[in-house]
N, C-alpha and C positions, 0 to 999 in steps of 0.2 A: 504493500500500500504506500510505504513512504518512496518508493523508487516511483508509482506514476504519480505522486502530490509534484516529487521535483520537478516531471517534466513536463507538466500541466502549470506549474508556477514559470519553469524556462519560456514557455513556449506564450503565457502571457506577458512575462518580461519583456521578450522579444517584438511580439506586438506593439505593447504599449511604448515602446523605443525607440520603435520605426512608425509607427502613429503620431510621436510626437513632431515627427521631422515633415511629416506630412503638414500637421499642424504651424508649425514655425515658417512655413512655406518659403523656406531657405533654398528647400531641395531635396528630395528625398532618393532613398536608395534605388536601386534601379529597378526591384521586383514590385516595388511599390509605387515605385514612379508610373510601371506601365497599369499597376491595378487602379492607380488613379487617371491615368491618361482613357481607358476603358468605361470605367464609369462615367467620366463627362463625355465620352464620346456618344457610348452604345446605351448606356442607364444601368441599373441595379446596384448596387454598392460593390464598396474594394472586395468586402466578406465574402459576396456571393463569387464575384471572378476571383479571388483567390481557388475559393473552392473547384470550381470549375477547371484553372490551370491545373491545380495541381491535379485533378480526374484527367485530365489530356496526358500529364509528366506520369503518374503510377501508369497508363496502358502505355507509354512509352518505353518506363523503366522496366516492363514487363519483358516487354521483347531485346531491352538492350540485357537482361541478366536470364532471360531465357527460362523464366517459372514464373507460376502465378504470384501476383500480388498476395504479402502480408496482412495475415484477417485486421492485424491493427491498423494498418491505412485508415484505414476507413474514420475511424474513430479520429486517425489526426488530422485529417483533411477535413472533417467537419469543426473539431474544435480550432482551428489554424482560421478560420474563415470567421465564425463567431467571434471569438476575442479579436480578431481586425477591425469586426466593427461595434464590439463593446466597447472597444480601445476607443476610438473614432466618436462615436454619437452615442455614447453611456456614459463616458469620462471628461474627455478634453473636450468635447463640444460644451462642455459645462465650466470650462474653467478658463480665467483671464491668460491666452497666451500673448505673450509682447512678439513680435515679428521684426522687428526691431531695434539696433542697439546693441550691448554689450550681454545685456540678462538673454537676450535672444539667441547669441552665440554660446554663452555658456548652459543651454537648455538643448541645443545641436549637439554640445560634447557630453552633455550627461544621455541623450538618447541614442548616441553612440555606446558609450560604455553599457547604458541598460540592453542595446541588442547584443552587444558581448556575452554580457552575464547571461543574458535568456539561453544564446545558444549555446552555450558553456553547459550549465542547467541541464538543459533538453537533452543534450548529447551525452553528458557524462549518466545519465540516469539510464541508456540504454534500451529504452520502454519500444522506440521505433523509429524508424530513420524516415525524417521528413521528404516529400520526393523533391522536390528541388535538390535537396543533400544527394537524396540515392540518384539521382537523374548525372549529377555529374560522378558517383562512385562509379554508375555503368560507365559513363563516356571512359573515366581511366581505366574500367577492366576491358573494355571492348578495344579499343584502341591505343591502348599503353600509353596514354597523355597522364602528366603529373596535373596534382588539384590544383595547385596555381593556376599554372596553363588551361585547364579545364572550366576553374571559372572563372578567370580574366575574360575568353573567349567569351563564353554562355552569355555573361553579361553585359561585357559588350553589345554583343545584339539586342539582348532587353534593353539596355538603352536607346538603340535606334529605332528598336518597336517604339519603345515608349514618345520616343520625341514624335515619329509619326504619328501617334494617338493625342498629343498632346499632353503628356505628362510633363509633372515639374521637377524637370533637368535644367538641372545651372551644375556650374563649379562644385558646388557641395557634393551633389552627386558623385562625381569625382574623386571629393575627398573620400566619403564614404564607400563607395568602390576598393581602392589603396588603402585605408587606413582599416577597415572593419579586419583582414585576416592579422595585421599583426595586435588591436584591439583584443581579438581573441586569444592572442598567444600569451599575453601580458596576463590579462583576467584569469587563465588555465592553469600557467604560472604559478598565481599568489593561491589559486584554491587549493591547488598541491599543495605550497606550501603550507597552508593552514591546517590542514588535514595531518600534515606528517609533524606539527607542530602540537595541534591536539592529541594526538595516538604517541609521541613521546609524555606528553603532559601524563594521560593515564596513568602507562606505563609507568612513571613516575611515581605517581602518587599511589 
């Protein structure tokens, strides 16, 4: 039970992190870029096209790993889509965000570090691998491409979708692009450390 709380807490961390930057309309990540560029284009909320991509990416991930899809997809593709837009129009549509200024930039770096910690969370708890994630594991087992390279590329082209949809890509974007895998390394880092820092404490005491 305490292994799916973590990744049901990851997996709204992550949300709520990437919903922020939506909200700061700075510039959002590139997957959320094109779920917002979707939404203003075609209608239904990010929630719903999340869900939607990611049913397109599991029958993809299907064929790139060659066996059926994981019964738990299911479960994360619905909750990944919910907390998008609980994040969105439950939360931050209720709450003063400045757009603007200095408070504005340091609320871009704290929603960076929150999609760190989310998918730090999610992933160290094991419960299920989100398809986006498993979408580029297949590209590197089918193709021997390293994760870098695998989703520099990926994303890239969500970017171009997105600008074609009219998502909000600026600069940030960018940063966010480069800056979120080594944000993760850093956050993976200090959990470790903290973990091996508690288990001597024990041991200790």
């Amino acid at each position: 039970m305490k292994r799916q709380l973590i990744y049901v807490g990851g997996l709204w961390i992550l949300s709520f992190g990437c919903a922020l930057h939506i909200e700061l309309d700075l510039g959002a990540s590139p997957w959320y870029a094109m779920l917002v560029g979707l939404s203003e284009t075609i209608g239904a909320t990010e929630g719903v096209w999340m869900i939607l991509m990611c049913v397109v990416l599991a029958g993809i991930n299907s064929l790139l790993h060659r066996k059926w899809p994981d019964p738990t997809i299911v479960f994360t593709i619905l909750l990944s889509g919910v907390l998008v837009d609980v994040s969105l129009y439950g939360m931050l549509q209720h709450m003063p965000i400045p757009t603007t200024g200095i408070v504005a930039y340091l609320l871009f770096a704290l929603g960076l570090l929150l999609s760190a910690i989310g998918i730090v969370l999610y992933l160290k708890a094991m419960f299920g691998v989100h398809p986006i994630d498993d979408f580029m594991l297949g590209v590197m087992k089918r193709w021997g491409w390293n994760y870098l390279w695998s989703r520099t590329l990926f994303e890239t082209i969500v970017i171009l979708a997105a600008l074609l949809l009219g998502g909000p890509i600026s600069v940030a974007t960018l940063i966010l692009l480069f800056a979120t895998g080594p944000t993760i390394q850093i956050v993976d880092t200090v959990m470790k450390g903290r973990r091996k820092k508690d288990h001597t404490a024990t041991i200790v005491s």
